[in-house]
N, C-alpha and C positions, 0 to 999 in steps of 0.2 A: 469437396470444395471447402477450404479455408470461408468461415463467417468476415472475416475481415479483407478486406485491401485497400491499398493506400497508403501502409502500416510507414508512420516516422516516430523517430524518437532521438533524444536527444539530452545533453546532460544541461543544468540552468547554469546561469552567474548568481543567481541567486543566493543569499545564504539561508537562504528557508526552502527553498528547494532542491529536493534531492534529482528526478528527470522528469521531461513532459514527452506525451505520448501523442498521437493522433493516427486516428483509421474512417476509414468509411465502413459500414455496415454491409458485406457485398448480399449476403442470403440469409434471411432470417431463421431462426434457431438457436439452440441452447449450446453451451460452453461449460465446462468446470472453469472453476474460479479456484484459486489456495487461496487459503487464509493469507490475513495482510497484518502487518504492524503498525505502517505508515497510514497518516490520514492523507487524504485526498481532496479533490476536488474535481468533479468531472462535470463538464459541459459538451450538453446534450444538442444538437441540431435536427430538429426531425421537422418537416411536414410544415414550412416558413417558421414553426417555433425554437427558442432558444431557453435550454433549464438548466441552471447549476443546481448540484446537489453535491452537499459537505457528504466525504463518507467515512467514518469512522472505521478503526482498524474492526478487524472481521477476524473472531474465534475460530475458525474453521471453515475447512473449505466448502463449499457449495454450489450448487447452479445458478449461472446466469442467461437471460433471455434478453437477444436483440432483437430492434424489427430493421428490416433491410431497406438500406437508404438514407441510414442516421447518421449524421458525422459525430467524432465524439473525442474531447478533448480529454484525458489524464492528467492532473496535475499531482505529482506523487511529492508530498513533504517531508524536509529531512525528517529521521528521528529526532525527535526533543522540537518541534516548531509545533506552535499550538495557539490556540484562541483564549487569551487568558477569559474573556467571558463567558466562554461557555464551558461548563464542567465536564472534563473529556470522559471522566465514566458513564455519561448519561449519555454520551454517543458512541458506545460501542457494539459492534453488530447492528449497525443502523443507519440509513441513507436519510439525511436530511434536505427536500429541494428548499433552497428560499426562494423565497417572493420577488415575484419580478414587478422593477419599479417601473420600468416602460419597456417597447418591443426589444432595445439594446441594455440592457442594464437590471441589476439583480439590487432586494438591499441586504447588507448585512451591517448588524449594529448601528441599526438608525441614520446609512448613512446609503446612497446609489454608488453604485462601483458599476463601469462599462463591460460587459463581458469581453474574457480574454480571449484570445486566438493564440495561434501555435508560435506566434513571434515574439507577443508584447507580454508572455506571461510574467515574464520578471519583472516587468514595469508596474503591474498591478500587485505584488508581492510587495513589492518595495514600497507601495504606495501605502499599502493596508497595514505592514510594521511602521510606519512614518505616523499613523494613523491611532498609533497601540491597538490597532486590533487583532496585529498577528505577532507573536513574539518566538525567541529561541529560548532553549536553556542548553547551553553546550556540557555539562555537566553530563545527560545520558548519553554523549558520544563518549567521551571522557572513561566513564565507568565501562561501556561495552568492548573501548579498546584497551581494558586493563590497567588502565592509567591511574598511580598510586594516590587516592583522595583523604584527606584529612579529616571528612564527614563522616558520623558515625550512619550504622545501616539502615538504623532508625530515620535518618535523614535524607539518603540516598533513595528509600525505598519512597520517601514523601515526596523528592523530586521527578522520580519515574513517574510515578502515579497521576500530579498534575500535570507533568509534560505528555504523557503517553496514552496516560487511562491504564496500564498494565505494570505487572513487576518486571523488574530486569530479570528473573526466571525465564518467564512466559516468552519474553524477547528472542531470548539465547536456546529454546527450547525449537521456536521457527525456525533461527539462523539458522542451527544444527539442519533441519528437516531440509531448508533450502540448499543445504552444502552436501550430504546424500543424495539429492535429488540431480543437481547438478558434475556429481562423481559419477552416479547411474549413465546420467545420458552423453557423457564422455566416453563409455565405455567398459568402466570398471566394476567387476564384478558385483554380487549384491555381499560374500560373505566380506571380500577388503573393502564394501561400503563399510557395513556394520564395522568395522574393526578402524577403520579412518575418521570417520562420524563420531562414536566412543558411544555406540550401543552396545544394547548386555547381548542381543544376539538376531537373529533374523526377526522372529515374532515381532519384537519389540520394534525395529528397522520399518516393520510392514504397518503397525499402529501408527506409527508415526508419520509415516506417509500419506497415507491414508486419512491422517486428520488433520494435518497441512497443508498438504498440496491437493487430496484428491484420487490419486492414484497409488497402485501395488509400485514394489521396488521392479516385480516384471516387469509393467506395461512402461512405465520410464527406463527399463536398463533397454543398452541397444546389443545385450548380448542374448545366448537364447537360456539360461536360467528361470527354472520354475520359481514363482513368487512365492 
């Protein structure tokens, strides 16, 4: 039995957000999680309470624990949207809840913002860049889609870092693992993984899997190939 139902999603108008999610918790239990690059924001509904927690991108994949019953809002930010207050290196691999100012409403930067629902997230997005407390740097879309820049690397690599918390290495090292992993579960073999991805060979295909997403190239390919 699937841990989730209810499952929507959907892409923002936002320009700070990349999609928002929402499920209910049908059965409590543990889930693999992949590593993430994007920050987030997820609101929690369990038991009459309501908790945002900012989540910083996450090194590696790992286990997650739901209790059943919880509803639970996704708010996944483009790459490059960030808190210019808070220093995104000191939030990585790590879930921050903030403070709730009253039963509807959370604060962040000394200020009440009403919790979002699955509809009005853009509206609290927009409110919070109106606000300077969320900002973009279009600069690391720019650089990921090859787009020729006049910045030396010295410079680029100071824009990833405060936009992201990561290098654009680290970035493009995911993507790769998300684009093997999604060639897998199409179909395609693990050796024309390795070889369409631009791995040196299976081993290496299988490290990497394994420390992104969580799983072998077996357990994601839909073919029957030993991992």
């Amino acid at each position: 039995m699937d841990l989730f139902s209810d499952y929507r999603e959907r892409r923002s108008d936002s320009p700070y957000v990349e999609s928002v999610q929402a499920a209910r918790v049908a059965k409590s239990g543990s889930t693999i999680r992949p590593a993430e690059v994007h920050w987030h924001l997820v609101v929690a509904r369990y038991q009459g309470q309501t908790r945002l927690v900012l989540a910083g991108p996450l090194l590696g994949s790992g286990v997650v624990s739901v209790p059943e019953g919880a509803k639970i809002l996704w708010i996944k930010l483009k790459l490059g949207a960030f808190m210019p207050h808070l220093p995104t290196r000191d939030f990585l691999d790590s879930e921050t809840m903030l403070p709730e100012a009253r039963s509807n409403a959370f604060w962040l930067h000394g200020s009440a913002w009403q919790f979002p629902d699955y509809e009005n997230v853009d509206t609290l997005m927009n409110r919070l860049a109106a606000d300077g407390v969320l900002s973009y740097d279009p600069l690391v879309n720019e650089v990921l889609q090859d787009r020729p820049q006049e910045l030396s690397a010295r410079s680029i690599r100071h824009h990833f870092l405060r936009a992201t918390g990561l290098t654009q290495a680290h970035i493009r090292q995911f993507e790769r693992a998300q684009q093997a992993a999604a060639l897998l579960q199409r179909g395609a073999s693990i050796l024309d993984t390795v070889c369409e991805a631009g791995y040196f060979d299976q081993p290496h295909l299988t490290r990497s899997l394994k420390h992104w997403i969580g799983h072998t190239p077996a357990q994601l390919s839909q073919t029957d190939e030993p991992g």
